[in-house]
Every structure is written in structure tokens, then in C-alpha cells.
C-alpha positions in Angstrom: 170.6 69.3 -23.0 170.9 68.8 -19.0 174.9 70.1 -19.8 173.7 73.4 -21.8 171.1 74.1 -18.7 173.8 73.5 -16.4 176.1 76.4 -18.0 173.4 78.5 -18.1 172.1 78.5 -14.7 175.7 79.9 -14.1 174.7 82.5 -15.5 171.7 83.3 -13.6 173.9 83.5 -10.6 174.6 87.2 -11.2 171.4 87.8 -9.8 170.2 85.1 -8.4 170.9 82.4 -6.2 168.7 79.7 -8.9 166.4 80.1 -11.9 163.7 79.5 -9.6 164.5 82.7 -7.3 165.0 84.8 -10.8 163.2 88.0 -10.5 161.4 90.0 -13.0 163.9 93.3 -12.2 167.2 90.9 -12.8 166.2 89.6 -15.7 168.0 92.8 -18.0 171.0 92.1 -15.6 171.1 88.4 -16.8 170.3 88.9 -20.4 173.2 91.6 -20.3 175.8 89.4 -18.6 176.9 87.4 -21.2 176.9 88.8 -24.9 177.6 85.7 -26.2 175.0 83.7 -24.8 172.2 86.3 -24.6 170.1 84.6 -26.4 170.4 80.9 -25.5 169.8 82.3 -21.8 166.6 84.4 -22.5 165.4 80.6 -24.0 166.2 79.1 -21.0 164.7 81.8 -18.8 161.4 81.0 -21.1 161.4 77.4 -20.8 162.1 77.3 -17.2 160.2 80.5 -15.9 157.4 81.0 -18.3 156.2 83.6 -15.8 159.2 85.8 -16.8 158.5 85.2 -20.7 156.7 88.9 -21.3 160.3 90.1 -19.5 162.1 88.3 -21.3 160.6 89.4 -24.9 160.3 93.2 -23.6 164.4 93.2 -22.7 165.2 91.1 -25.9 163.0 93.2 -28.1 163.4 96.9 -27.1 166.1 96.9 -24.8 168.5 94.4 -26.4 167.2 95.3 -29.9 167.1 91.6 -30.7 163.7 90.2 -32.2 164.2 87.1 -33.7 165.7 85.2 -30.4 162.8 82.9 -29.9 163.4 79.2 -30.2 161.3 76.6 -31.4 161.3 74.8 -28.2 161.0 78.0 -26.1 157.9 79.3 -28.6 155.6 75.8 -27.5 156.8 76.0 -23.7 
């Protein structure tokens, strides 16, 4: 797991300089930046910035048009 959170903190380099520094505004920008991982990255945004999670859900859900994204592990952080 440590590996897969490594990749994806690449990831939140398009907008920030750590997941910590993430901002609520960048958090379309980082959801948009990878297709292929949109969804494992809007998990790890969850898990690691809980404060970000009603972002998060908003971009996924009416931006992204993707609603079921949520993982298990993201749902009981």
C-alpha cells in the first residue's frame, strides 16, 4: 500500500507541492489529471485529507459524473 500512495502523491504534484498543501480549488485539477487513475486518487485524497472529502464527492459526482468511486476503506476513514 505505501507503493500505490507513493504513485499517487505524484499525482498531486500538479497542484501541489504534497497531499498535505492540497487545496480545496486544486482538487478538480487533480482528479482531472489522470483518467486512468481518477478514482484511486480521489480515494487517496479521502483517506489522507478527510477535510477535502465533501470536494472530493462534489467533483467525482457532478463534475466527473462518476458516483460509485468510493472505496471501502476510503468510506470508514
Amino acid at each position: 500500500m505505501q507503493h500505490e500512495s507513493e504513485n499517487l502523491e505524484l499525482f498531486i504534484k500538479v497542484a501541489a507541492d504534497s497531499i498535505g498543501a492540497l487545496r480545496k480549488v486544486d482538487v478538480m485539477r487533480v482528479l482531472e489529471s489522470n483518467p486512468m487513475r481518477t478514482r484511486p486518487l480521489a480515494n487517496y485524497i479521502c483517506r489522507h485529507r478527510p477535510d477535502l472529502a465533501q470536494e472530493v464527492a462534489e467533483v467525482m459526482e457532478e463534475e466527473l459524473g462518476i458516483r460509485d468511486w468510493r472505496d471501502q476503506e476510503a468510506i470508514q476513514a
